[in-house]
N, C-alpha and C positions, 0 to 999 in steps of 0.2 A: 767698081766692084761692090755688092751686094752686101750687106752685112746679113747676118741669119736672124738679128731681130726684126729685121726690113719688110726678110723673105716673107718673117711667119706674119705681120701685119698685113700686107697681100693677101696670104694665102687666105688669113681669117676673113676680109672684107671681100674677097671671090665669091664667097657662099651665100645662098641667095636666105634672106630670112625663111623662118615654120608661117609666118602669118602673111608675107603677102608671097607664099608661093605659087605660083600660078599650077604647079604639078597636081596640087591637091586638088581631086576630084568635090566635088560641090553638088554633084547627081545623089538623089537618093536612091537608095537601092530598090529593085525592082520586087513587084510585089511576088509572094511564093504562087508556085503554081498551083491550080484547083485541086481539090481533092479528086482522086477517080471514081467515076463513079461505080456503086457497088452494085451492079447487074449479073444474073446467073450464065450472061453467054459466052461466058468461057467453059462454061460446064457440059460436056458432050448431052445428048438426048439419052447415048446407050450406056450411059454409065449405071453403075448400080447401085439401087438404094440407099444400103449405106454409107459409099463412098458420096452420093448426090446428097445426101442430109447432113454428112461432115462440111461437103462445102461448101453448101449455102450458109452453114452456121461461121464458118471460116469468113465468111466476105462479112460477115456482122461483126461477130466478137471471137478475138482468140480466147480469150477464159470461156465461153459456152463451146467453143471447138474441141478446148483440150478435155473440157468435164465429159463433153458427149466422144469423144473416141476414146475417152479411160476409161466408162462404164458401159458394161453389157448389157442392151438394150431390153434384149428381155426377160432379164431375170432382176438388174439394177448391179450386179455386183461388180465390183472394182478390178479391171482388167490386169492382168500383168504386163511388161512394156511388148514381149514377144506375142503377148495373144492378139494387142492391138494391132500388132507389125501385122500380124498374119488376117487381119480382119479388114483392114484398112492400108497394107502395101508400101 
């Protein structure tokens, strides 16, 4: 019969060491994927003006996206959130 100091001496020297474990991966991880590129052909031909000039600014930069659909184009003045809803959908 076993004693339970026996047991736990087993149980400890069962377990495989952290440094020569074979589980541990050794691959480095794979490189990130490319940027997409930022081309207008998602953007229909019959779209309209100023929806086509929000989004080619949109595939550039979100701060020139969000400045040019909060400002009224031609006056300059600072849109409210429902005029832009209503100008740009």
């Amino acid at each position: 019969m076993d004693t339970f100091d026996s047991q736990l001496t087993r149980t400890r020297t069962a377990r495989p060491s952290a440094v020569g474990n074979s589980r541990v991966s050794t691959k480095t991880p794979p490189p990130p994927p490319p940027e997409p590129k930022k081309t207008m052909e998602w953007v229909p031909a019959t779209m309209d003006p100023a929806n086509k000039k929000a989004a080619e600014l949109l595939a550039v930069s979100t701060e020139a996206f969000m400045k040019h659909v909060s400002t009224d184009q031609s006056t300059g003045r600072k849109l409210s959130y429902a005029e832009m809803r209503m100008m740009y959908g």
